[in-house]
SELUM-876522 format. One record per atom (N, C-alpha, C): chain; atom name; x, y, z. Coordinates in Angstrom, 2 decimals. Atoms other than C-alpha are relative to their C-alpha. Layout:
<sites>
drendren = A | lumkol = CA | u = X | v = Y | w = Z .
...
</sites>
This chain:
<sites>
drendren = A | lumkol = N | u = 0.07 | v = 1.36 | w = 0.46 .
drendren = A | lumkol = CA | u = -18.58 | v = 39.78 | w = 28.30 .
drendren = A | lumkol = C | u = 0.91 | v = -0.88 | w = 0.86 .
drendren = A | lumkol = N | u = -0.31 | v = 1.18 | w = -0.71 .
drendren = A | lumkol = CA | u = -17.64 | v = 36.74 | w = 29.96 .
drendren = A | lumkol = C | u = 0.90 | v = -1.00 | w = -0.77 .
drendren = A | lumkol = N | u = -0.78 | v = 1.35 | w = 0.85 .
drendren = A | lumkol = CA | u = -14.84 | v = 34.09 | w = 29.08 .
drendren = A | lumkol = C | u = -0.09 | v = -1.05 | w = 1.16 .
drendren = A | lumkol = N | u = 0.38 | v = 1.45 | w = -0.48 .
drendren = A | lumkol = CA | u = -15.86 | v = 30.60 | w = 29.80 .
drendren = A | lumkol = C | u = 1.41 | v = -0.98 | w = 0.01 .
drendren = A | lumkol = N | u = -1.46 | v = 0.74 | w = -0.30 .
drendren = A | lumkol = CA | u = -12.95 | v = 28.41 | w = 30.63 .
drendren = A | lumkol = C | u = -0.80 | v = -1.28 | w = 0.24 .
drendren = A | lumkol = N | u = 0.23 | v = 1.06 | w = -0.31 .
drendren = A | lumkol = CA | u = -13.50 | v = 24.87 | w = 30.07 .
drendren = A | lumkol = C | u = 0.79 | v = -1.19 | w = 0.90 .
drendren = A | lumkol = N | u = -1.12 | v = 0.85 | w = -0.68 .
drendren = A | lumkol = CA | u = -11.92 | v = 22.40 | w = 32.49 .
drendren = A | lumkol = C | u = -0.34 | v = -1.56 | w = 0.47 .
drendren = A | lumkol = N | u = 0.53 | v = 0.90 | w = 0.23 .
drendren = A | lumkol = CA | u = -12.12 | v = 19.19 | w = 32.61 .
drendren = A | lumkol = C | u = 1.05 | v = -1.34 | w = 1.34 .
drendren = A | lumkol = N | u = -0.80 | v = 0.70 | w = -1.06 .
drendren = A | lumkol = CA | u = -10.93 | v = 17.10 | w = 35.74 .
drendren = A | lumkol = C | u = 0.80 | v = -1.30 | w = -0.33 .
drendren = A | lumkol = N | u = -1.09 | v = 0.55 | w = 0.14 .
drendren = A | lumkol = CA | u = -7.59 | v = 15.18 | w = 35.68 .
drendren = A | lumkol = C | u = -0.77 | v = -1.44 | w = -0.37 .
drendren = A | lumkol = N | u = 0.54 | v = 1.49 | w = 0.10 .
drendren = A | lumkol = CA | u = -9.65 | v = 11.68 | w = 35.77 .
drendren = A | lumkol = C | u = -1.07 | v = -0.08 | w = -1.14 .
drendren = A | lumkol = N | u = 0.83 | v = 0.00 | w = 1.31 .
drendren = A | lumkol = CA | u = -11.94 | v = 12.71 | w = 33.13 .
drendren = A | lumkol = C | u = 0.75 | v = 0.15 | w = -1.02 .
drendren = A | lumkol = N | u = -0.92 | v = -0.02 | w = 0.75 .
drendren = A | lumkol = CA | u = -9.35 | v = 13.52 | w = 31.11 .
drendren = A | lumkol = C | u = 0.45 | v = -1.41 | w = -0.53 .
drendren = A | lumkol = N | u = -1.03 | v = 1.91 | w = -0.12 .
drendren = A | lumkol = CA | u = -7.77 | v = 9.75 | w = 31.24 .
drendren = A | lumkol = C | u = -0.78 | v = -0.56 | w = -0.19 .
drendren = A | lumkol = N | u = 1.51 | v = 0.52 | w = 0.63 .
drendren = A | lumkol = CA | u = -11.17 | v = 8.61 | w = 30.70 .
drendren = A | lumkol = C | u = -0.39 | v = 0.08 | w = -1.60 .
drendren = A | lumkol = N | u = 0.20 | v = -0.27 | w = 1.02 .
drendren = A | lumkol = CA | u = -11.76 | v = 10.24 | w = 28.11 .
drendren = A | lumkol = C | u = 1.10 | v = -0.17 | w = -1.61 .
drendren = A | lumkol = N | u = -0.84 | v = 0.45 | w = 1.04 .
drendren = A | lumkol = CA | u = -8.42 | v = 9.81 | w = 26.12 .
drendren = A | lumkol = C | u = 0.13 | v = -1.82 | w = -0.12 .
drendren = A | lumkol = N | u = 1.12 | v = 1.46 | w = 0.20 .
drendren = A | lumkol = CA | u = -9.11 | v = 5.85 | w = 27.13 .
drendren = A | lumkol = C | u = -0.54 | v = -0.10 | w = -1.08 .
drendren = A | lumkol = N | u = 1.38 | v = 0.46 | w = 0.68 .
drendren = A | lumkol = CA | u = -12.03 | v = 5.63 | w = 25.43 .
drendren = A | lumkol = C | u = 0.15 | v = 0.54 | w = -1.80 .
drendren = A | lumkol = N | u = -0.42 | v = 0.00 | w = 1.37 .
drendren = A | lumkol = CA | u = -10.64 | v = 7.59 | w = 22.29 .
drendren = A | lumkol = C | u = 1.10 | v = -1.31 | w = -0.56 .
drendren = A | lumkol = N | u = -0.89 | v = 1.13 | w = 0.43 .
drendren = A | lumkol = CA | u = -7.67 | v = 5.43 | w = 22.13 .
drendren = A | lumkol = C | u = -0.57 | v = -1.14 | w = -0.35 .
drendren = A | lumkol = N | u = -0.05 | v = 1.34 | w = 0.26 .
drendren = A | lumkol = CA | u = -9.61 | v = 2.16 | w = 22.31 .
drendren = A | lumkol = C | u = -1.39 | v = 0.03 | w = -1.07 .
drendren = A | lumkol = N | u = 0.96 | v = -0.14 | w = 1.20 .
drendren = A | lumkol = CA | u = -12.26 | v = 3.65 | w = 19.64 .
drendren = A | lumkol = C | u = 0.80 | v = -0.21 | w = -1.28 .
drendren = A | lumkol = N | u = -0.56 | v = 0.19 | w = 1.44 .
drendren = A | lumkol = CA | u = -9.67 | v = 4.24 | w = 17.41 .
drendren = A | lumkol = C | u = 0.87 | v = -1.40 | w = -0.18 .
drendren = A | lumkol = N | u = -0.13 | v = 1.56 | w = 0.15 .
drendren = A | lumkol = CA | u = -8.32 | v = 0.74 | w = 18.19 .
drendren = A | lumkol = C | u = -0.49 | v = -0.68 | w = -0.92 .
drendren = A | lumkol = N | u = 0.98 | v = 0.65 | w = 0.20 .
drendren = A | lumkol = CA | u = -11.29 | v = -0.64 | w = 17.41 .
drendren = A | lumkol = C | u = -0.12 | v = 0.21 | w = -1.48 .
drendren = A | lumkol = N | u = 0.52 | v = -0.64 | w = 1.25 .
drendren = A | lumkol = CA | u = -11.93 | v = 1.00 | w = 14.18 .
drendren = A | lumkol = C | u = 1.28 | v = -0.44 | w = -1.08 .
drendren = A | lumkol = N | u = -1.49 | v = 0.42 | w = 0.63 .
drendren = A | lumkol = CA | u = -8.01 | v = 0.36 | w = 13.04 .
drendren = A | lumkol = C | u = -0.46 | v = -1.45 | w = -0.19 .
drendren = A | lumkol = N | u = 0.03 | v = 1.69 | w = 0.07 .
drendren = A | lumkol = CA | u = -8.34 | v = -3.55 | w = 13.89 .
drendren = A | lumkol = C | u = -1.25 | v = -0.01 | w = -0.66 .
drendren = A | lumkol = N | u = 0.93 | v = 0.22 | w = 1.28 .
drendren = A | lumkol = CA | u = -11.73 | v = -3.80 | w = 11.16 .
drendren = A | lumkol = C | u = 0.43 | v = -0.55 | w = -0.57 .
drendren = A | lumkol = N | u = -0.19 | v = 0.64 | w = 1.09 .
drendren = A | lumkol = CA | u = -12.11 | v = -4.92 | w = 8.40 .
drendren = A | lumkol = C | u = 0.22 | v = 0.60 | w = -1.44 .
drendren = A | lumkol = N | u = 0.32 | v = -0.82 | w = 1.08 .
drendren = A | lumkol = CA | u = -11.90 | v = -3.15 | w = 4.90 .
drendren = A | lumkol = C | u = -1.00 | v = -1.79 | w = -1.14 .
drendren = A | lumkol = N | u = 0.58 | v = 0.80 | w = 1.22 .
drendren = A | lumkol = CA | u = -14.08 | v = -5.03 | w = 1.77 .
drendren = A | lumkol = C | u = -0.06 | v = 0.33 | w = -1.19 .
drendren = A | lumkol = N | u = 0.14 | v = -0.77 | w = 1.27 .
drendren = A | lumkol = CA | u = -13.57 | v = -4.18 | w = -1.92 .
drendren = A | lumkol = C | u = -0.75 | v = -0.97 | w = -0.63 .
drendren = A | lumkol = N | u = 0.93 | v = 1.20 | w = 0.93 .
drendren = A | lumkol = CA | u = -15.93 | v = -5.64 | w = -4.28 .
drendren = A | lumkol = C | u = -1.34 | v = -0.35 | w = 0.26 .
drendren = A | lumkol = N | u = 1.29 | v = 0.97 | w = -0.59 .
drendren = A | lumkol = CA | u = -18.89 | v = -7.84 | w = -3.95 .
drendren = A | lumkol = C | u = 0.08 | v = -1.39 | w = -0.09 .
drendren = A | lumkol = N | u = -0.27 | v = 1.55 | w = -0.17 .
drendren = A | lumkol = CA | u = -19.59 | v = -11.31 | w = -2.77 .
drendren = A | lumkol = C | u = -0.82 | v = -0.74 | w = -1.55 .
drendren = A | lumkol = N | u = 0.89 | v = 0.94 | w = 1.30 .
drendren = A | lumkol = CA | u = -20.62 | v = -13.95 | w = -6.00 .
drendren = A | lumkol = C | u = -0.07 | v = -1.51 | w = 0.33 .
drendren = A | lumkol = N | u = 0.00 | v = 1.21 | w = -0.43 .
drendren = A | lumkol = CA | u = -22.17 | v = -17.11 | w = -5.74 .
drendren = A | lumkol = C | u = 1.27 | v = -1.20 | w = -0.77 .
drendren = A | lumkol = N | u = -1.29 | v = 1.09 | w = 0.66 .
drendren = A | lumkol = CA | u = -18.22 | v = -19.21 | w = -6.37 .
drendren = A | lumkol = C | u = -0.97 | v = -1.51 | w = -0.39 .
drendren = A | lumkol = N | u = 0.80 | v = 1.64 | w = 0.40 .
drendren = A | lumkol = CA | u = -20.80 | v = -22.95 | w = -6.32 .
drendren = A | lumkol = C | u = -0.49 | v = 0.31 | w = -1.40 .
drendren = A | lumkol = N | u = 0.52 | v = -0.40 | w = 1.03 .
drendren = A | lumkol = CA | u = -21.76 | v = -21.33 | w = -9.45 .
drendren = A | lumkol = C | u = 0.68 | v = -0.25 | w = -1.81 .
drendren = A | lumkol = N | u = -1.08 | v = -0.02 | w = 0.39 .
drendren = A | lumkol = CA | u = -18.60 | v = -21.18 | w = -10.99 .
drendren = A | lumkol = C | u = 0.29 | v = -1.68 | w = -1.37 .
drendren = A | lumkol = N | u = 0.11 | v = 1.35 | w = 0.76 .
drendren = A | lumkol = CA | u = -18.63 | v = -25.14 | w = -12.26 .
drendren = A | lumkol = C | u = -0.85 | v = -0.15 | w = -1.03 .
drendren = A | lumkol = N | u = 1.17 | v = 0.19 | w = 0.96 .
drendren = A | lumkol = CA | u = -21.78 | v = -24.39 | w = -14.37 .
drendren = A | lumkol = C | u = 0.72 | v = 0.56 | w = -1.42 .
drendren = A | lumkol = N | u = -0.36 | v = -1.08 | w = 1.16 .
drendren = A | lumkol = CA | u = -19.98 | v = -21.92 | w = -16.76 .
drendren = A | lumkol = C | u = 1.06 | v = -1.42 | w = -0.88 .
drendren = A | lumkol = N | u = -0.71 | v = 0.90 | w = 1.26 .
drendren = A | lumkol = CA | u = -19.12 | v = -23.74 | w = -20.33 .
drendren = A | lumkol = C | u = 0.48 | v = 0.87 | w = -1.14 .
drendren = A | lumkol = N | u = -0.83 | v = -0.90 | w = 1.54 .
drendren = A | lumkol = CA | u = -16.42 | v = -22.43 | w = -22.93 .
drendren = A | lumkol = C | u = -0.83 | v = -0.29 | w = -1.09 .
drendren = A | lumkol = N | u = 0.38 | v = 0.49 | w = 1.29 .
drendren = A | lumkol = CA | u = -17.78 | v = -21.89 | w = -26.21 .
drendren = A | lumkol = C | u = -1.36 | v = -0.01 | w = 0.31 .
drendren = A | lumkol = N | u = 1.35 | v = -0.19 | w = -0.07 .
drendren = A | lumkol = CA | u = -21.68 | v = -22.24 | w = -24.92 .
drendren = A | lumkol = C | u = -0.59 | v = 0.93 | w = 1.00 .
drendren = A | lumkol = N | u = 0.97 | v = -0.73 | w = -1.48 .
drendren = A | lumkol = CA | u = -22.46 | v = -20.09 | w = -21.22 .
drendren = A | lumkol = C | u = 0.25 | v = 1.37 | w = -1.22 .
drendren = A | lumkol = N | u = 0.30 | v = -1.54 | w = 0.52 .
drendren = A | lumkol = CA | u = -23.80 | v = -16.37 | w = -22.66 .
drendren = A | lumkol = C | u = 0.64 | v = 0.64 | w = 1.11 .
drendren = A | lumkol = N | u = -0.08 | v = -0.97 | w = -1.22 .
drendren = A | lumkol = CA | u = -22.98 | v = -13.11 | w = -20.91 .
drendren = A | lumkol = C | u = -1.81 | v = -0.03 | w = 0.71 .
drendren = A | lumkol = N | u = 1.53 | v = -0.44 | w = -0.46 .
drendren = A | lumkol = CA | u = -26.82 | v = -13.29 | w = -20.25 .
drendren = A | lumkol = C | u = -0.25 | v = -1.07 | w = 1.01 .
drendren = A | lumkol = N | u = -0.45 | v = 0.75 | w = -1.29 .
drendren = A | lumkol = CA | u = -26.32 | v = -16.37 | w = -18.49 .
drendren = A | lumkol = C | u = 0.98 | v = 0.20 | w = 0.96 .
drendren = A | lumkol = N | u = -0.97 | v = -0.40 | w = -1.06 .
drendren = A | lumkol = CA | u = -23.35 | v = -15.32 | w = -16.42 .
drendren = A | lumkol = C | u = -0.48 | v = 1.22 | w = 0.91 .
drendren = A | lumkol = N | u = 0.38 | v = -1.51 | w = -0.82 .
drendren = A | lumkol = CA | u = -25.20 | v = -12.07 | w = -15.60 .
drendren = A | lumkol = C | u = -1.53 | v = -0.82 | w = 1.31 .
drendren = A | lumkol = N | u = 0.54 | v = 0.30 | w = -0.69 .
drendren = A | lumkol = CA | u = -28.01 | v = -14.37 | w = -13.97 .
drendren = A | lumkol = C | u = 0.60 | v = -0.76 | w = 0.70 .
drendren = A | lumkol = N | u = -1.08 | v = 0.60 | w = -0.94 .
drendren = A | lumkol = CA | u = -25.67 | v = -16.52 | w = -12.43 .
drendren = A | lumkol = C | u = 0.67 | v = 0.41 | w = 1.41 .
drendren = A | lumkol = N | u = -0.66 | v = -0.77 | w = -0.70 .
drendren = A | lumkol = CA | u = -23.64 | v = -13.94 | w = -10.79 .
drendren = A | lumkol = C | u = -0.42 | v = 1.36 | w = 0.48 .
drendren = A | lumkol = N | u = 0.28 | v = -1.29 | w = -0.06 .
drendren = A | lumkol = CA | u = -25.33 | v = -11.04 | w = -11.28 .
drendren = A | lumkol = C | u = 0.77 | v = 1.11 | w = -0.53 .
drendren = A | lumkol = N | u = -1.39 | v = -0.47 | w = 0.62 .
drendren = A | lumkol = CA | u = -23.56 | v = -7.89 | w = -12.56 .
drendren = A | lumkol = C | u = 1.11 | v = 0.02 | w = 0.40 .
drendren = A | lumkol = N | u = -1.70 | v = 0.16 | w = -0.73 .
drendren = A | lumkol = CA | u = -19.90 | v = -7.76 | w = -12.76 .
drendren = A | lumkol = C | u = 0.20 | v = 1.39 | w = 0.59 .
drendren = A | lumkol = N | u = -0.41 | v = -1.31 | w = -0.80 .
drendren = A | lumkol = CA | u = -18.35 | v = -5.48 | w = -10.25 .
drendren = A | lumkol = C | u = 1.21 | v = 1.01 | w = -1.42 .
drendren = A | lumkol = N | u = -0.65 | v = -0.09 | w = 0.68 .
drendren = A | lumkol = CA | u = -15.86 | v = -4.95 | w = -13.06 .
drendren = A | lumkol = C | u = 0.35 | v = 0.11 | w = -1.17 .
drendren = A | lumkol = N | u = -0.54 | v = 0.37 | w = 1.30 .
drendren = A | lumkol = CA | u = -15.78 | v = -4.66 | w = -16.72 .
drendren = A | lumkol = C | u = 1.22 | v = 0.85 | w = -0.69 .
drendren = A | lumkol = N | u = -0.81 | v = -0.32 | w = 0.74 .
drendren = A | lumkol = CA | u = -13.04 | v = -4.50 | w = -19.36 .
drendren = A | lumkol = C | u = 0.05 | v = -0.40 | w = -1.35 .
drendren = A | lumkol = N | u = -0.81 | v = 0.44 | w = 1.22 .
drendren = A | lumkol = CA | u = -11.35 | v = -5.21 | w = -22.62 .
drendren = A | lumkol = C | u = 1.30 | v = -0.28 | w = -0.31 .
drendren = A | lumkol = N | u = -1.47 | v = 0.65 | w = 0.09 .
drendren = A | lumkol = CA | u = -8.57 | v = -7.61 | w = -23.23 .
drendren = A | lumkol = C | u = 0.46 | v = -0.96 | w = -1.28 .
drendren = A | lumkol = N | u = -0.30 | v = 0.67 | w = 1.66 .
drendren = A | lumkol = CA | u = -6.97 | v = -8.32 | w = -26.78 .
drendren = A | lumkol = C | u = -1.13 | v = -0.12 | w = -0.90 .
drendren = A | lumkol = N | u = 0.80 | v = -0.53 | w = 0.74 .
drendren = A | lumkol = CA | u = -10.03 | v = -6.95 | w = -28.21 .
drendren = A | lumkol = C | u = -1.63 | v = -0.80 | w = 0.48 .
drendren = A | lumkol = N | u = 1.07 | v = 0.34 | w = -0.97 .
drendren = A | lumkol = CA | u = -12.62 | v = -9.23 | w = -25.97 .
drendren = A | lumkol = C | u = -0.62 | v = 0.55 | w = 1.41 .
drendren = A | lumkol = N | u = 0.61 | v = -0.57 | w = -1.30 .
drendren = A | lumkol = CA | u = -14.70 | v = -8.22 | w = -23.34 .
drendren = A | lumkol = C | u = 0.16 | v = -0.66 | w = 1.62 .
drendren = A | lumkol = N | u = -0.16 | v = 0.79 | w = -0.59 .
drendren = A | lumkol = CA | u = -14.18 | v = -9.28 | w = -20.32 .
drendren = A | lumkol = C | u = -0.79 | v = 0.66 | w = 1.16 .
drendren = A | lumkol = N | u = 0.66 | v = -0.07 | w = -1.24 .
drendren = A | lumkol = CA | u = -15.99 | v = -9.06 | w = -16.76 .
drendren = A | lumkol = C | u = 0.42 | v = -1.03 | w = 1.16 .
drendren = A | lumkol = N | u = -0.47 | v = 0.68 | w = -1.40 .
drendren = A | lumkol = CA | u = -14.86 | v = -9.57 | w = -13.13 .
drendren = A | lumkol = C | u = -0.54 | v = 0.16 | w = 0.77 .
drendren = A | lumkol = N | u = 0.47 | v = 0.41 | w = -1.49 .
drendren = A | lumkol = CA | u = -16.44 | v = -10.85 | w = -10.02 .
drendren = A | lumkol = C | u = 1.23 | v = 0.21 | w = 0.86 .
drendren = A | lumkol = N | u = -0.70 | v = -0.08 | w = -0.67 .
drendren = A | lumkol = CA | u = -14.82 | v = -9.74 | w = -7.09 .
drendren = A | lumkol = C | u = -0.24 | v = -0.33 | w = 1.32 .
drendren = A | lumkol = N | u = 0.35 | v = -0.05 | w = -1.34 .
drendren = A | lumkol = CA | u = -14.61 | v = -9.99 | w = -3.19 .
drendren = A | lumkol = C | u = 1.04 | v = -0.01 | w = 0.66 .
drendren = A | lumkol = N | u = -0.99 | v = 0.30 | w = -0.65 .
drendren = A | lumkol = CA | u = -11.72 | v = -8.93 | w = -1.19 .
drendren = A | lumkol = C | u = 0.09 | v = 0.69 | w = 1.37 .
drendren = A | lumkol = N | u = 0.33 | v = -0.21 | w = -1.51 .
drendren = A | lumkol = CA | u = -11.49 | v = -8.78 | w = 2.59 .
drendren = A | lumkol = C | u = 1.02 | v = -0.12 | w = 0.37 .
drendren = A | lumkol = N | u = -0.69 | v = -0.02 | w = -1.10 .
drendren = A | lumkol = CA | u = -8.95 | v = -7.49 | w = 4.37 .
drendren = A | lumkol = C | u = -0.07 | v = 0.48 | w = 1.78 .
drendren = A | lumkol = N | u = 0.50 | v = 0.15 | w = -1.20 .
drendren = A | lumkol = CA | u = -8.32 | v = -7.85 | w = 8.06 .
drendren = A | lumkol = C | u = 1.59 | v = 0.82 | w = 0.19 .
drendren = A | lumkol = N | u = -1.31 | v = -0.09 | w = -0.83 .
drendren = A | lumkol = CA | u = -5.55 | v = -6.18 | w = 10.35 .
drendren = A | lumkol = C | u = 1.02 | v = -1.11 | w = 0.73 .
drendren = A | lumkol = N | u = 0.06 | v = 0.29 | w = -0.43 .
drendren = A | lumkol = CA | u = -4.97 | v = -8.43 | w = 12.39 .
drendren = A | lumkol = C | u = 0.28 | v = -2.18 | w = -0.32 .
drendren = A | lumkol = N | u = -0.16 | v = 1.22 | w = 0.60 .
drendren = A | lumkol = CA | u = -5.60 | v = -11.83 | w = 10.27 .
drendren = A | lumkol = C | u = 0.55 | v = -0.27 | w = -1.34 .
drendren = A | lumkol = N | u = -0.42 | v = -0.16 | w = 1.86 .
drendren = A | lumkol = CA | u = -5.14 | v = -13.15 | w = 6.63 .
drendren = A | lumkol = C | u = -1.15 | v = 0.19 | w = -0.31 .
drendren = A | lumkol = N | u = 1.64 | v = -0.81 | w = 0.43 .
drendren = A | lumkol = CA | u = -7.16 | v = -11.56 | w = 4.36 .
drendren = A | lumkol = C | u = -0.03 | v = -1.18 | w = -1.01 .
drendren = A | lumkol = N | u = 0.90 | v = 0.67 | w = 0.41 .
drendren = A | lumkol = CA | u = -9.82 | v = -13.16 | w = 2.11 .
drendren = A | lumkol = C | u = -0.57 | v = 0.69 | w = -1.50 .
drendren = A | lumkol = N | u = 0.25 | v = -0.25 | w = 1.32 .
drendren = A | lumkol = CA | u = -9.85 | v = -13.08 | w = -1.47 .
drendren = A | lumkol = C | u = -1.16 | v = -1.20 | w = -1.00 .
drendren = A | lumkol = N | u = 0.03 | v = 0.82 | w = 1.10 .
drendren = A | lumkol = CA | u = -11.66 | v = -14.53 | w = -4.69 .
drendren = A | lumkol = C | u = -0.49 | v = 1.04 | w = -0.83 .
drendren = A | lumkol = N | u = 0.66 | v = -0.76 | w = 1.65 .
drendren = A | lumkol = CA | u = -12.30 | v = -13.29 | w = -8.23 .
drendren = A | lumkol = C | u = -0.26 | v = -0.87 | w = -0.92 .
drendren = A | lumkol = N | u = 0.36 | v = 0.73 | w = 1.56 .
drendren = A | lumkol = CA | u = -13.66 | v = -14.70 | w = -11.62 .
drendren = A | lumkol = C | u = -0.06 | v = 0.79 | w = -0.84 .
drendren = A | lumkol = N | u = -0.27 | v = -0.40 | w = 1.23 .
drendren = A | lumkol = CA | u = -12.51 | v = -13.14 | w = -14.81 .
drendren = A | lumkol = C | u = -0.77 | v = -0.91 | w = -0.96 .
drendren = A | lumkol = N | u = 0.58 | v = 0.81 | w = 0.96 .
drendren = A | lumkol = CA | u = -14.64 | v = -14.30 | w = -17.62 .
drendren = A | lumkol = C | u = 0.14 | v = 1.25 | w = -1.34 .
drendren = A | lumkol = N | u = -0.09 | v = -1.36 | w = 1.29 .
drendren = A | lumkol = CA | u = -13.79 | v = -13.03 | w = -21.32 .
drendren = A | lumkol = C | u = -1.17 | v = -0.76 | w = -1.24 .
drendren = A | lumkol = N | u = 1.02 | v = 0.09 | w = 0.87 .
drendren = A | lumkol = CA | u = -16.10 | v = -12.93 | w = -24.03 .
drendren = A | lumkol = C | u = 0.47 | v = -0.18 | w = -1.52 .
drendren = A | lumkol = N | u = -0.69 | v = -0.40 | w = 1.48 .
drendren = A | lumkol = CA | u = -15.89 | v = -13.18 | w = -28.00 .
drendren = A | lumkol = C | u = -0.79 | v = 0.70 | w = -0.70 .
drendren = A | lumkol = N | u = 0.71 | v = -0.88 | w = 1.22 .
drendren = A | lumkol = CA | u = -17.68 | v = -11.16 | w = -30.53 .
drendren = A | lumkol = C | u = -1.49 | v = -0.17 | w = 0.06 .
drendren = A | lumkol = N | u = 1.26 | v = 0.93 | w = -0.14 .
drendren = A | lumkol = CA | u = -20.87 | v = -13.35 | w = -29.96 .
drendren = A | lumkol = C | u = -0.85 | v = 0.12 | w = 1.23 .
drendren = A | lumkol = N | u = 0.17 | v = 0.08 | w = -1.34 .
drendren = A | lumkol = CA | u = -21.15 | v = -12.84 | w = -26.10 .
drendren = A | lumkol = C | u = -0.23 | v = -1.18 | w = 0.56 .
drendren = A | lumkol = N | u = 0.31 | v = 1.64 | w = -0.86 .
drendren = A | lumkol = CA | u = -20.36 | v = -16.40 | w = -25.18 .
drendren = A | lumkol = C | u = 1.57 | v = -0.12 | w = 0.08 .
drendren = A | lumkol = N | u = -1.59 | v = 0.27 | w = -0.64 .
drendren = A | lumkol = CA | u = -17.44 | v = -17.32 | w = -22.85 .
drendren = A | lumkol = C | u = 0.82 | v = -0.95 | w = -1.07 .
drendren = A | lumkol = N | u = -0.89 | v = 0.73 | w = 0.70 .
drendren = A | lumkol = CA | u = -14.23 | v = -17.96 | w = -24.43 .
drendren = A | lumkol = C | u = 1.03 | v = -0.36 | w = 1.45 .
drendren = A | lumkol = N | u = -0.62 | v = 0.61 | w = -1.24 .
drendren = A | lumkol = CA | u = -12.55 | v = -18.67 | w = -20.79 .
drendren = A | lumkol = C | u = 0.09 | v = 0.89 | w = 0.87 .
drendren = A | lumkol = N | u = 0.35 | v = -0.69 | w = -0.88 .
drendren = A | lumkol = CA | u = -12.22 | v = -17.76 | w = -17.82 .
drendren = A | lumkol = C | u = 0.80 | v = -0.38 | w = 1.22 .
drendren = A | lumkol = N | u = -0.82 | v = 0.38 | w = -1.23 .
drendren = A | lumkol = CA | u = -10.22 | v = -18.01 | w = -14.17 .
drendren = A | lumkol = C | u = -1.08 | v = 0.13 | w = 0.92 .
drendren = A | lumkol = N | u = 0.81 | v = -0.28 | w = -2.10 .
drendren = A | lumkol = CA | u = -11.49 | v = -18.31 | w = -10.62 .
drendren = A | lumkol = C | u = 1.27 | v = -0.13 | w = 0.83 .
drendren = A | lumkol = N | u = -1.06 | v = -0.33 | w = -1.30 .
drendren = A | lumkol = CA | u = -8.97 | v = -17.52 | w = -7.56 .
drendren = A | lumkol = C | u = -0.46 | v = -0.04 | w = 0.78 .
drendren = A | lumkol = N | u = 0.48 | v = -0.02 | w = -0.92 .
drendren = A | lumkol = CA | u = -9.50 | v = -18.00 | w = -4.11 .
drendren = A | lumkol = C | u = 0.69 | v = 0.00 | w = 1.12 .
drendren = A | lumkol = N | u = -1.05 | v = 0.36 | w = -1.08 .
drendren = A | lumkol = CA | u = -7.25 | v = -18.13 | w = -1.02 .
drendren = A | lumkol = C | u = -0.70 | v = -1.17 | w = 1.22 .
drendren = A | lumkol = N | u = -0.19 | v = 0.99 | w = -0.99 .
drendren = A | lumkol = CA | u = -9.55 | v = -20.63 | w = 0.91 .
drendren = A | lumkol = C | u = 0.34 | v = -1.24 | w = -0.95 .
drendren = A | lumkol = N | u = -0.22 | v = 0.70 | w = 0.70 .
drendren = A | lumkol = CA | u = -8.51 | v = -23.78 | w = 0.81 .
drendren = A | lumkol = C | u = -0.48 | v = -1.76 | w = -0.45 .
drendren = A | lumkol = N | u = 0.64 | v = 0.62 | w = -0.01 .
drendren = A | lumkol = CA | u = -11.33 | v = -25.72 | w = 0.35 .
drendren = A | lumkol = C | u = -0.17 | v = -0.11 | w = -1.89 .
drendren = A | lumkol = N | u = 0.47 | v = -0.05 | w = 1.08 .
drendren = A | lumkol = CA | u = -11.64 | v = -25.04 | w = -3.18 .
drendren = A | lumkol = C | u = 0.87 | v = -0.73 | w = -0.92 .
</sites>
């Protein structure tokens, strides 16, 4: 039997660690995204006391998020984007519910600052 000896010339070498290095660059400097995007222009429609969860679910679609808080339901829209490199890019909407399934209030957050 035969042993194969791999060898790999000095300049291929340097090439080749190159090209790893600036892969894993590349891949480091990304982006990460938790969540999902929701239409925020949407946001102004929602009324305490009258919007349903059945309206908020066509609105937004489902929440990435549900919970229970002080015995209400609640559901969160999310979208958060971080960058290496830059500032990252948030918003959420918490909306809680009452017994009835019609908003009793609700937040929106955002870091641009258009809003």
């Amino acid at each position: 039997m035969k042993n194969i000896n791999c060898h790999f010339p000095k300049a291929n070498y340097h090439k080749i660690l190159y090209c790893l290095l600036i892969a894993t660059f590349i891949s480091i400097s990304g982006c990460a995204t938790v969540g999902q995007d929701f239409p925020d222009t949407e946001v102004t429609n929602i009324t305490i006391g009258k919007t349903t969860q059945s309206e908020i679910r066509s609105m937004f679609g489902p929440p990435w998020r549900t919970g229970i808080e002080n015995g209400q339901s609640i559901w969160t829209y999310g979208n958060y984007s971080y960058r290496l490199f830059k500032t990252k890019e948030a918003k959420d909407l918490v909306i809680r519910f009452n017994d009835k399934n019609v908003v009793t209030s609700y937040s929106y957050s955002t870091t641009e600052d258009d809003h």
